[in-house]
C-alpha positions in Angstrom: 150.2 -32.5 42.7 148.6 -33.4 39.4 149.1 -30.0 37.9 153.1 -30.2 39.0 153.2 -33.7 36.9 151.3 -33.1 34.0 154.0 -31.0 32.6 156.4 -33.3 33.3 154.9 -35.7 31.8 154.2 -34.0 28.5 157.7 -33.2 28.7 158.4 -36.8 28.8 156.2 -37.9 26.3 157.4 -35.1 24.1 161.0 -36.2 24.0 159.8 -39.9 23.3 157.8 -39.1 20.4 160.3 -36.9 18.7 162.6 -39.2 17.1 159.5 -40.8 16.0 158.7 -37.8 14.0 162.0 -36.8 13.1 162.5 -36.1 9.3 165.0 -39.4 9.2 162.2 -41.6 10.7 159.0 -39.9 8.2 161.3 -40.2 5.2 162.1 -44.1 6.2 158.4 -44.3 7.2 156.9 -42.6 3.7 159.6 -45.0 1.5 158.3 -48.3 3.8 154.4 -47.1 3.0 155.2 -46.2 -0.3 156.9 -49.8 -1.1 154.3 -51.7 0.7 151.8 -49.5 -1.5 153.2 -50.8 -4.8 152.7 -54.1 -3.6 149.3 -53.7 -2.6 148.3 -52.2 -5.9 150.2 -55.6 -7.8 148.0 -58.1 -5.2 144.4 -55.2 -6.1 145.3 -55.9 -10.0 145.9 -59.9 -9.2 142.4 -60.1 -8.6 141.0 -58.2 -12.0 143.7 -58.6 -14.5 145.6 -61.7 -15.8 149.2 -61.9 -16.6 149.0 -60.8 -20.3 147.3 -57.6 -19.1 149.0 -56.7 -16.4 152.2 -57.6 -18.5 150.9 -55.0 -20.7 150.8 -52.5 -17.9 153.7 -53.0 -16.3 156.1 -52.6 -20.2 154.2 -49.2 -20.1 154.5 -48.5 -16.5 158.5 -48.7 -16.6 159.1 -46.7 -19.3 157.2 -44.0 -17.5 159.3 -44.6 -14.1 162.5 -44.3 -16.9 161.5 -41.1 -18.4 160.5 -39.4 -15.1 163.3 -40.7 -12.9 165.4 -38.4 -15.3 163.4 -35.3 -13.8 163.9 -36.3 -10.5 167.5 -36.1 -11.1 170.3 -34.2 -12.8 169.2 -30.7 -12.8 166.6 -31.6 -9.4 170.5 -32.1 -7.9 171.5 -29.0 -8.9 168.9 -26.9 -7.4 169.4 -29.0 -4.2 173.5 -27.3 -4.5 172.8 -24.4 -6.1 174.8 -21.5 -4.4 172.7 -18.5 -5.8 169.1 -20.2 -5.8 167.5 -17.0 -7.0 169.8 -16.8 -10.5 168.8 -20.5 -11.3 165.7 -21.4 -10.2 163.5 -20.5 -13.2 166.4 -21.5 -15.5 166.4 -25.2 -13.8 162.6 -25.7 -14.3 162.5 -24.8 -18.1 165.7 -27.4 -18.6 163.9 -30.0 -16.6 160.5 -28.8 -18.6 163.3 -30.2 -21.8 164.0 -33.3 -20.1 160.4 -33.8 -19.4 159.3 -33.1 -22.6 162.4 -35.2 -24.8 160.8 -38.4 -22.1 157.5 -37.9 -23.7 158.4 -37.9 -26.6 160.5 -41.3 -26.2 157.8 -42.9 -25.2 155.3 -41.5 -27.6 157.7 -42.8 -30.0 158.8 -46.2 -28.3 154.3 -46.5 -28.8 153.9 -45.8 -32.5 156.7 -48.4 -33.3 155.0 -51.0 -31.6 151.9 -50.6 -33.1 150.4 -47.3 -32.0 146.9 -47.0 -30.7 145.7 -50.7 -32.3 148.4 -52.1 -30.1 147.9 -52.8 -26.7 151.4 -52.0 -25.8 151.8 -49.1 -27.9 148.0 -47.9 -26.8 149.4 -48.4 -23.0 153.1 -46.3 -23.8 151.0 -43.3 -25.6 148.5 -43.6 -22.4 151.6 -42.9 -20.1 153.2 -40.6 -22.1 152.4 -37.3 -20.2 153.4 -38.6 -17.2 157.1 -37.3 -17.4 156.0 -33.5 -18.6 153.5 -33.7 -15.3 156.1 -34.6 -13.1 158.4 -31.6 -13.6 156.5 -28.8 -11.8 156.0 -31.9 -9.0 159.9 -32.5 -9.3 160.1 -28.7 -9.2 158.7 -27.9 -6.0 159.8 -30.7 -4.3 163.9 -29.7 -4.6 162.5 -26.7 -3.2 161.2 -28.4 -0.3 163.9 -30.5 0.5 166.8 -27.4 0.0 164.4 -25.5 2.4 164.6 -28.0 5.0 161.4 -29.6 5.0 161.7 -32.7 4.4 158.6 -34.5 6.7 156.5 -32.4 3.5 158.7 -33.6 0.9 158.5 -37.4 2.2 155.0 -37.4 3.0 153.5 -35.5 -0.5 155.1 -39.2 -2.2 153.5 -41.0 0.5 149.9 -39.1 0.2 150.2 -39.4 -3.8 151.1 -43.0 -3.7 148.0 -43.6 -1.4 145.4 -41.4 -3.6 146.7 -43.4 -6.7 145.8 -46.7 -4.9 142.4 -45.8 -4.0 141.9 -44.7 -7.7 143.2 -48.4 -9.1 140.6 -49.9 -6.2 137.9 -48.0 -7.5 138.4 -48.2 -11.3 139.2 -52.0 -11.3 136.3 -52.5 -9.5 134.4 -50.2 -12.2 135.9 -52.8 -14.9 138.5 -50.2 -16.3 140.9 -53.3 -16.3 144.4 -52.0 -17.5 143.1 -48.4 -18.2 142.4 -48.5 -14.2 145.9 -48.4 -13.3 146.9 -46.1 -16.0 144.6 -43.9 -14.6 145.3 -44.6 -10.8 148.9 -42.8 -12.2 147.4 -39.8 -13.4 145.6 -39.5 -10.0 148.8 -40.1 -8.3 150.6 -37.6 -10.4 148.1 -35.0 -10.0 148.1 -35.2 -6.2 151.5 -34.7 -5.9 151.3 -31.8 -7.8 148.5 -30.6 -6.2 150.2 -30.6 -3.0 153.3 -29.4 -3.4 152.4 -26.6 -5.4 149.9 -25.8 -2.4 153.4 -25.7 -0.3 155.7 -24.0 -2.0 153.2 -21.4 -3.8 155.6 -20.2 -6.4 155.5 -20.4 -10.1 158.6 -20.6 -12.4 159.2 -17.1 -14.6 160.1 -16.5 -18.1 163.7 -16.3 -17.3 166.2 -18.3 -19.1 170.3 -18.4 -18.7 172.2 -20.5 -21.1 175.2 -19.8 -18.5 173.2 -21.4 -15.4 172.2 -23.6 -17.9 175.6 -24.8 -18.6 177.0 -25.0 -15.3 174.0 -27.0 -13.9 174.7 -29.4 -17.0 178.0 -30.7 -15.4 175.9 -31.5 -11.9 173.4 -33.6 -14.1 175.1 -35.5 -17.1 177.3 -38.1 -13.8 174.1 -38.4 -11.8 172.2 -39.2 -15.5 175.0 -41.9 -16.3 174.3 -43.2 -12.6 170.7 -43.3 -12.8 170.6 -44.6 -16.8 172.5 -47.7 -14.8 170.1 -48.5 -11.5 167.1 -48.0 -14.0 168.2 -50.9 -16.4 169.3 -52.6 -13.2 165.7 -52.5 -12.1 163.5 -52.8 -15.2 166.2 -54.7 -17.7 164.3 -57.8 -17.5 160.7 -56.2 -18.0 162.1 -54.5 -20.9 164.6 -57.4 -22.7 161.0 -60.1 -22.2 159.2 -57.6 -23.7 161.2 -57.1 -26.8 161.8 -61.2 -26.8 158.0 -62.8 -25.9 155.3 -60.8 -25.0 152.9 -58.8 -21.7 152.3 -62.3 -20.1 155.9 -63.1 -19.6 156.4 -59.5 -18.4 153.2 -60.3 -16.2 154.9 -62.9 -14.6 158.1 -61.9 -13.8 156.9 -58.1 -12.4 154.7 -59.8 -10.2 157.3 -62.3 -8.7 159.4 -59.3 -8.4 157.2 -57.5 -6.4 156.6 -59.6 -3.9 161.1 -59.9 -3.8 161.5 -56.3 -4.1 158.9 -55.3 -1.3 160.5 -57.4 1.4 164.1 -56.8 0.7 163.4 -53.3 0.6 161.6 -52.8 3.4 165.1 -54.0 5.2 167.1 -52.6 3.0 166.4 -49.2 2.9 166.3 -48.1 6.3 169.7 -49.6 6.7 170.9 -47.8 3.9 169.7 -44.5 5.0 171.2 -44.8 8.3 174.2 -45.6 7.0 174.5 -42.6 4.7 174.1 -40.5 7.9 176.3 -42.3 10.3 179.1 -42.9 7.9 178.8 -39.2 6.8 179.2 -38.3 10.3 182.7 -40.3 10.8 183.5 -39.3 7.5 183.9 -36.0 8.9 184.8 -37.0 12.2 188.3 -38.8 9.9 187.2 -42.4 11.8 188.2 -44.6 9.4 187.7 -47.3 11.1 184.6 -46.0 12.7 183.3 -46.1 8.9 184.6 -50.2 8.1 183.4 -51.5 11.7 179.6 -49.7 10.8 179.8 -51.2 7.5 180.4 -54.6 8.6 177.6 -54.1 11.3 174.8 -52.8 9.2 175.8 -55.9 6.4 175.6 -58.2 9.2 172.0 -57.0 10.7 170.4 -56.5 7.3 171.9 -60.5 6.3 170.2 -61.3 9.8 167.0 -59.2 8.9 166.6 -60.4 5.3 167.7 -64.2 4.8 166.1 -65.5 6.8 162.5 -63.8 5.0 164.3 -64.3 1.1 164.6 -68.4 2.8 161.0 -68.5 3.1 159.9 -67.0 0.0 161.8 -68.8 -1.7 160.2 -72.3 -0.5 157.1 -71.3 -0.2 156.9 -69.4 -3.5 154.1 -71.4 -4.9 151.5 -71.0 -2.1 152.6 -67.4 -1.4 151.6 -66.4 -4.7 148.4 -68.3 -4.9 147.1 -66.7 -1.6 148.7 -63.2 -2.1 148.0 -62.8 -6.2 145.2 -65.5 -7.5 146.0 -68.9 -8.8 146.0 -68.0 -12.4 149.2 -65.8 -11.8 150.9 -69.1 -10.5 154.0 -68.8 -13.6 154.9 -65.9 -10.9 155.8 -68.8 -8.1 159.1 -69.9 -9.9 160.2 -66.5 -10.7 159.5 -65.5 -7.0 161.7 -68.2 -5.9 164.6 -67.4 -7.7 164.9 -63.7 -7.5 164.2 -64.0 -3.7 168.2 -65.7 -3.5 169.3 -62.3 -6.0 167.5 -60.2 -3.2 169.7 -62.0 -0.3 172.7 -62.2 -2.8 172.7 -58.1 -3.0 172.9 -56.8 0.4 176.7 -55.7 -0.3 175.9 -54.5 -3.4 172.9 -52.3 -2.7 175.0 -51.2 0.7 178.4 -50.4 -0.9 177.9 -46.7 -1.8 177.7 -45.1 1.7 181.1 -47.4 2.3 182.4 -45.9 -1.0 181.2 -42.3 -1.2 182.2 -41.6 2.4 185.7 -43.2 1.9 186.5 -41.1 -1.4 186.0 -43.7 -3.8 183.0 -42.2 -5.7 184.7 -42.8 -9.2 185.2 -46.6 -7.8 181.5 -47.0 -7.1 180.8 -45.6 -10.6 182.8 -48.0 -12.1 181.2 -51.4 -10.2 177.8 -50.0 -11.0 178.5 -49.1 -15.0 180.3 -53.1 -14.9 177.2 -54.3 -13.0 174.8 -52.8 -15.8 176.8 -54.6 -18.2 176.9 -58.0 -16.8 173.5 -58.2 -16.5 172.7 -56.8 -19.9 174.9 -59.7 -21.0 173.0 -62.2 -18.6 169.7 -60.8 -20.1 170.7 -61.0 -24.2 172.4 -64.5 -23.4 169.7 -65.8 -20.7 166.9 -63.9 -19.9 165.3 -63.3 -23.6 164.2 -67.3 -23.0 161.2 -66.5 -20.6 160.5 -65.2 -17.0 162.3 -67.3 -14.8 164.9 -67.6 -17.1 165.8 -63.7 -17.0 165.2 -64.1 -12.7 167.8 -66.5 -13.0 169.8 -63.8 -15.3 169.3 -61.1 -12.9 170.1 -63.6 -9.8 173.5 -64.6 -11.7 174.8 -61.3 -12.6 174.1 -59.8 -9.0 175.7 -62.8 -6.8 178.5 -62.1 -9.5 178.6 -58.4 -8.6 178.1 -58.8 -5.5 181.2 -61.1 -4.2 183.1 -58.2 -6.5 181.7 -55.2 -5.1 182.5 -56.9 -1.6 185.9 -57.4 -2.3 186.1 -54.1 -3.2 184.8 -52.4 -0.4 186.7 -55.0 2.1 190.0 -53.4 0.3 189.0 -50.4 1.1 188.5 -50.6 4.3 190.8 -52.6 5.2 188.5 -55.4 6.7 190.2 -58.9 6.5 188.7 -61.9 4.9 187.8 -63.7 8.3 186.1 -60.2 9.2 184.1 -59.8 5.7 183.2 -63.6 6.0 182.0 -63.7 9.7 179.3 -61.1 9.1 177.4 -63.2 7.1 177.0 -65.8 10.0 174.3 -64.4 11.7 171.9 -64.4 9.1 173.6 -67.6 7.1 172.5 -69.4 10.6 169.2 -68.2 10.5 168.0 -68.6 7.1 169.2 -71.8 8.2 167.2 -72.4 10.7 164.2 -70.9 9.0 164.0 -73.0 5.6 164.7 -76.1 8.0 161.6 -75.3 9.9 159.7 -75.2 6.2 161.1 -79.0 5.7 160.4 -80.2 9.3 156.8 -78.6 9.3 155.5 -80.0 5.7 155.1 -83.4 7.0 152.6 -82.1 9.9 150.7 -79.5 7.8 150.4 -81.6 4.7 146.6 -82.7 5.4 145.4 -79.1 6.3 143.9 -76.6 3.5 146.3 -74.3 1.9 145.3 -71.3 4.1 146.1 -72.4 7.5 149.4 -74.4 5.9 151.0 -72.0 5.1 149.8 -69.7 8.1 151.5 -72.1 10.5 154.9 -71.8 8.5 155.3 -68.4 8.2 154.1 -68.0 12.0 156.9 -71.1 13.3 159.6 -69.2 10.9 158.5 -65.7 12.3 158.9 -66.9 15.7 162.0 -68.9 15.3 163.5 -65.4 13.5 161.9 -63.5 16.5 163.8 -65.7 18.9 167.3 -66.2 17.3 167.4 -62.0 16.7 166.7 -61.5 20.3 169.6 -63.7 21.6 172.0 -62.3 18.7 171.2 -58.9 20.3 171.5 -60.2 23.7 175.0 -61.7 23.2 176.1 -58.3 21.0 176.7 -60.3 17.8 174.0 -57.8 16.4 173.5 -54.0 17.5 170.7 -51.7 15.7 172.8 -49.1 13.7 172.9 -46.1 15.2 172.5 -42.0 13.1 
């Protein structure tokens, strides 16, 4: 009897474990670890850095994410579509090898005219300057990955790079590298990667060079550069307009306060997003139209259910949050925290509008709200955010609850949803953000005698279970359903 049920239960077991290993669920798996990763290493350099230091770090550390984003697109796109991979490949790695190399050289520059190697900044830019010429053979054999179908390898080599770099910054802080830690923690990180995906694909580029392929890959990768050029000011304006205003500290403070926003509204948001790319793809090609606005309105009104209530609770418990999580010298991160926390719940139609777009055939549309989004907040920053930290969080929370109602309107056009629709998706989580910064107010009185430890414990365990509780009855009555691929 046992041998006739063993293989029925590893059957069994089998088909439960596989959507668990799909490549959708280790690719949202490897972007959650790799998010909650570059929070841990902010809270590991909280406890051996202070705010001018870190500050320091983190001016250098974005024109390095800048400079190699560029490899990971453009021409990395165009090997993902390239119809004759063979004629191409070799030409595609000595273009990126260019764009590499002309990042390097931007930030090799951007460090000499800030003072060079007497400079902190300008030492810290010159430090990371490599980082874009080692990230092209990575970027390389990654597209390879991916066009071959593997993604689980592709997702996890980030994942396992991201992981090796925090170890490094662990044991070099502790070492008393101090800022040249987590410079070096990047290298480490970098290396891995390339370590590991070369040990995959086993291929090396050839001498080969055609200005045709050249060419024709160009018109795949000057759109997707405009693109990125926007999301990358979108994401590190701030760091860079403080930097060029005031100085590391005030960079210090609002990184740090953005971490802690950025980690929790992405750990909802991106999962939502993926799954929407591959269900809305789907009707896309199955011509459901209204398949595509009823999933849209769904995934905005679980991810408004998932995320306000969490931005509520950052944002009135900023100052204690960042005590315990960071150290009490980084407390100029509290304010800063509190206010980007309502631009992360203000952008959940903003950050979910391409799917809703792309799949519809509005691609030049969504171009056009992200190009007008870059502006406003580069007119936010100049006008606002050159003042100090929380003055450019408050720039970056106007200019995205701006965009936002803009980009919904948009999408609600194009879909045809009606006003009362649009506006009845935001109840769910409108109630219980509600109900969650209540419970903050109601609870202070009763916690106000205990350390600072167990006081804020006991509100982030009543607003956990309050948030459990009023999810579980919006799935029971079917005002909520988890999206579906």
């Amino acid at each position: 009897m046992t041998a006739r049920i063993a293989p029925f239960a590893a059957s069994t077991l089998t088909r439960r474990l596989t959507p668990l290993v799909s490549p959708f669920a280790v690719g949202v798996a490897a972007r959650m670890g790799g998010q909650i990763i570059a929070f841990a290493l902010v809270v590991v350099a909280s406890r051996h850095l202070g705010l001018d230091a870190f500050g320091t770090y983190a001016v250098a550390w974005a024109g390095a994410v800048i400079a190699t984003t560029f490899v990971y697109t453009g021409f990395y796109h165009a090997l993902l579509r390239a119809e004759d991979l063979e004629a191409r490949i070799d030409t595609l790695f000595w273009v990126k090898l260019a764009v590499g190399g002309a990042g390097a050289g931007i930030l090799a520059a951007a460090g000499l005219i800030v003072g060079g190697p007497g400079a902190a900044v300008g030492a810290a830019l010159l430090a990371v300057a490599p980082l874009p010429l080692l990230a092209v053979l990575t970027a390389w054999n990654e597209a390879q990955l991916w066009r071959a179908g593997r993604a689980r390898a592709a997702s996890l080599q980030v994942l396992a790079g991201e992981a090796t770099g925090l170890v490094a910054a662990v044991a070099a802080l502790d070492a008393g590298m101090g800022l040249w830690g987590l410079i070096l923690s990047r290298y480490v990180a970098s290396l891995t990667g390339l370590v590991v995906t070369t040990a995959i694909v086993r291929r090396c580029p050839r001498a080969r060079f055609a200005a045709g392929e050249a060419r024709t890959a160009s018109h795949t990768a000057w759109p997707l550069w405009g693109t990125t050029g926007i999301g990358m000011f979108s994401a590190y304006g701030a760091d860079l307009v403080l930097a060029a205003f005031l100085s590391p500290a005030a960079v210090g403070a609002y990184r740090s306060g953005a971490r802690i926003a950025v980690t929790a509204s992405d750990v909802v948001l991106q999962p939502v997003r993926m799954l929407g790319w591959s269900r809305l793809a789907r009707l896309e090609r199955e011509g459901d139209r209204d398949g595509i606005a009823r999933s849209w309105r769904g995934d905005v009104a679980l991810a408004c259910a998932m995320l306000w209530p969490a931005t509520a609770g950052l944002g009135l418990l900023a100052e204690p949050l960042v005590t315990l999580v960071f150290d009490p010298s980084w407390a100029a991160a509290a304010p800063v925290l509190a206010v980007l926390a309502l631009a992360r719940a203000l952008s959940v139609p903003m950050s979910l509008m391409e799917p809703a777009l792309m799949c519809t055939g509005r691609g030049a549309l969504q171009f056009r709200l992200r190009l007008v989004s870059g502006l406003a907040l580069l007119v936010a920053l100049l006008t606002l955010g050159r003042l100090g930290p929380v003055e450019a969080a408050w720039a970056v929370t106007l200019s995205t609850g701006a965009m936002s109602l803009v980009c919904l309107a948009a999408v609600a056009r194009v879909l045809g949803l009606s006003a009362r629709a649009v506006a009845t998706a935001f109840l769910p989580g409108a109630g219980l953000a509600a109900l969650c910064g209540g419970s903050v107010f109601a609870l202070a009185p009763l916690v106000a005698h205990l350390p600072l430890v167990p006081a804020t414990l006991a509100h982030v365990a009543l607003g956990a279970a309050l948030w459990a509780a009023g999810i579980a009855m919006l799935f029971r009555l079917k005002v909520l359903a988890l999206p579906q691929v």
